[in-house]
C-alpha positions as CSV (number, residue, x, y, z in Angstrom):
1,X,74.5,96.7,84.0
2,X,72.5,99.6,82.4
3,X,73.9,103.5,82.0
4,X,72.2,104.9,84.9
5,X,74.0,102.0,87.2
6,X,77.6,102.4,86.0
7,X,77.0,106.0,86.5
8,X,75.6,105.8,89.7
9,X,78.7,103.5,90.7
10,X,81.0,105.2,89.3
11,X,80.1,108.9,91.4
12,X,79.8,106.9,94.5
13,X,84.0,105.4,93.8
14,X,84.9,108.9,92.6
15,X,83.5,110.2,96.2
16,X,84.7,107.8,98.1
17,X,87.9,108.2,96.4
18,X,87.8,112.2,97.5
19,X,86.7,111.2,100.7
20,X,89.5,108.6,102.0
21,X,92.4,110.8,100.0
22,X,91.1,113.7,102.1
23,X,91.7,112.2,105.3
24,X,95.5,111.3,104.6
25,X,98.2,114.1,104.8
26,X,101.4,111.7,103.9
27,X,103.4,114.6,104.1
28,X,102.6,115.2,108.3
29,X,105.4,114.0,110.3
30,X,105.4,114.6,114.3
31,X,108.4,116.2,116.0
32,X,109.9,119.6,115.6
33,X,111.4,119.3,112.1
34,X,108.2,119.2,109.9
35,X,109.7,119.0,106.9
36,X,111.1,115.6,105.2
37,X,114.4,116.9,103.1
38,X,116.4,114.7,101.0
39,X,119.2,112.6,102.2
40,X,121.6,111.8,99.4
41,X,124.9,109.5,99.1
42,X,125.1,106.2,99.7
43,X,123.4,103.1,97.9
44,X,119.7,102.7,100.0
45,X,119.7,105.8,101.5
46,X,116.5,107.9,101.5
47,X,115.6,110.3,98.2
48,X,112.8,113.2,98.3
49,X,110.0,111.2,97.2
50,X,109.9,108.9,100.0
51,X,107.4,110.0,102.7
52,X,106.2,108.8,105.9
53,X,102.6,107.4,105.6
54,X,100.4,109.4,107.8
55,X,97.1,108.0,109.5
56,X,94.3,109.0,112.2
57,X,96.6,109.2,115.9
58,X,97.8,105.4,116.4
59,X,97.0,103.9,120.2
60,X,99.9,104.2,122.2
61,X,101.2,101.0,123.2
62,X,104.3,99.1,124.9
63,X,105.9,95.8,125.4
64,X,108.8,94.1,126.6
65,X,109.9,90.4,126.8
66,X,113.1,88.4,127.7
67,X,114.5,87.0,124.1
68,X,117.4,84.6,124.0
69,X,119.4,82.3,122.1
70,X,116.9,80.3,121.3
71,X,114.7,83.5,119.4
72,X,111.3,84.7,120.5
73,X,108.7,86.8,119.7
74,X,107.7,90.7,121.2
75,X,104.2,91.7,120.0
76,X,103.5,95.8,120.7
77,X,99.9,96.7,119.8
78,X,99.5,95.7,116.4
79,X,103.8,95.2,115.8
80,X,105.7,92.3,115.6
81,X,109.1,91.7,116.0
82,X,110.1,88.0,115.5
83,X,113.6,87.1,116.7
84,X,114.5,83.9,114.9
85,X,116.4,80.8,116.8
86,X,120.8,82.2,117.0
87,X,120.2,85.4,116.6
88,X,121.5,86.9,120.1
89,X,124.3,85.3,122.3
90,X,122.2,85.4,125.7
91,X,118.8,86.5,127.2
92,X,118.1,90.1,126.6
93,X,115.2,92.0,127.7
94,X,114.0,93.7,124.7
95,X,111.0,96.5,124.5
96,X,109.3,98.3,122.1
97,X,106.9,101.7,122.2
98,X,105.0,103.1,120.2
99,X,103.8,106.5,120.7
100,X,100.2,107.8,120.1
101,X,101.0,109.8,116.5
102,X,99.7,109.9,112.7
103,X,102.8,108.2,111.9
104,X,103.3,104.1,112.5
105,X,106.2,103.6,114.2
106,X,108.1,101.6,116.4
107,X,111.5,102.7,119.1
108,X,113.3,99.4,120.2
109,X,115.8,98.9,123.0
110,X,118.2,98.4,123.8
111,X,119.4,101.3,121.2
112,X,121.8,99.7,119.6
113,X,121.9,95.8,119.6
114,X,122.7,94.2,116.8
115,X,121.7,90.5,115.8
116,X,123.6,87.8,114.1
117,X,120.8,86.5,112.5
118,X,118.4,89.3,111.0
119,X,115.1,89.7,112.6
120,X,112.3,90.1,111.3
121,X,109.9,93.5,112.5
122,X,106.4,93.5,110.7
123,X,104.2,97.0,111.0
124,X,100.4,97.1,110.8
125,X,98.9,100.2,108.8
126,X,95.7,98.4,109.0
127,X,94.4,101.9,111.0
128,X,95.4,104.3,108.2
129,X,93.0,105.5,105.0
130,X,92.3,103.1,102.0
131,X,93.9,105.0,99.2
132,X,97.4,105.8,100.6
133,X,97.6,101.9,101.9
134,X,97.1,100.9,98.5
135,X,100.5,102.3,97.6
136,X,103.5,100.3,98.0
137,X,105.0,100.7,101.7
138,X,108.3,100.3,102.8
139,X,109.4,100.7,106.3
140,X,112.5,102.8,107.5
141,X,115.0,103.3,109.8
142,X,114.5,106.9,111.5
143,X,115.9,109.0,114.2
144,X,113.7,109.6,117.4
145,X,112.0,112.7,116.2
146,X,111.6,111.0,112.7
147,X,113.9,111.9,110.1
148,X,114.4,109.5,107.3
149,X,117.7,108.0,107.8
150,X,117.3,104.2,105.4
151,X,114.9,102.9,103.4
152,X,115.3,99.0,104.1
153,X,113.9,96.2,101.6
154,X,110.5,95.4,102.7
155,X,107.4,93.3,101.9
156,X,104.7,95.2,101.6
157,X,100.7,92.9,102.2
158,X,98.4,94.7,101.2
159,X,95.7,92.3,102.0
160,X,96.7,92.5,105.6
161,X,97.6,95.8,105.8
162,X,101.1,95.2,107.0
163,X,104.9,95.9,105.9
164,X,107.8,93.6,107.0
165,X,111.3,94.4,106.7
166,X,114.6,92.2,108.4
167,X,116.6,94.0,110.5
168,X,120.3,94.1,111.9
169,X,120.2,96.6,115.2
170,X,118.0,98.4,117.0
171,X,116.7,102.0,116.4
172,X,113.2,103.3,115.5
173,X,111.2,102.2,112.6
174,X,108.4,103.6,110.5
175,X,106.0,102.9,107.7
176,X,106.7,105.5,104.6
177,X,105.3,105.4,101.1
């Protein structure tokens, strides 16, 4: 490749660069406390580098199925939640929102039930910019007006845009970075 080439490639990455890290601000959550804070103490609790990634307004959207015994799946926009085979008692009818916002998340109810057998809740980013997405993700387990409560273990794909994580109970869940 001659001179003029690489240099010609190399100002069009270093602009779009500028231009997709311009249109993230990770550190913009929704809800009336703006700020992200520290929460110290126990072992996989959230520290002060962990942020929530923050993309263009995500499309509302809702779901709600009847998942028993024998598992099932509850798909909400782009979010899946995968309820594997023993993991509740009896039928329960399960629902998950997610609000228009710059932050990807998911609320589940019922608040509060719990599963014998972990499932499994997967979380599309595929909406947000390039740049930030490259970063590992983790999802975490937040309050309703989004404050950083748990950092779980997660797998983050970045060729599919998406970060999975098990889970034991219900709450709401969101993509940081």
């Amino acid at each position: 490749m001659s001179g003029h080439h690489r240099c010609t490639r190399a100002a069009w990455l270093s602009l779009a660069f500028v231009a997709l890290s311009s249109c993230s601000t990770p550190d913009r959550v929704s809800g009336p406390d703006q700020s992200l804070g520290s929460i110290l103490g126990r072992d996989g609790l959230l520290g002060s580098g962990i942020t929530l990634l923050s993309c263009p307004d995500q499309p509302a959207a809702q779901a709600e199925a009847a998942i028993g015994p024998e598992g099932g799946t509850l798909r909400v926009g782009p979010h899946r939640l995968v309820v594997p085979p023993g993991a509740l008692d009896s039928t329960v009818v399960i629902s998950g929102v997610a609000v228009a916002d710059s932050v990807v998340s998911v609320q589940f109810a019922p608040e509060g039930l719990t599963f014998s057998v972990p499932a499994r809740l997967t979380l599309s980013y595929a909406a947000c910019p390039l740049i930030p997405s490259l970063l590992p993700k983790r999802v975490v387990y937040t309050t309703d007006v989004l404050e950083l409560l748990q950092l779980l273990l997660s797998s983050d794909d970045l060729l599919h845009r998406q970060v999975s994580a098990d889970l034991d109970h219900f709450s709401r869940y969101a993509v940081a970075w």
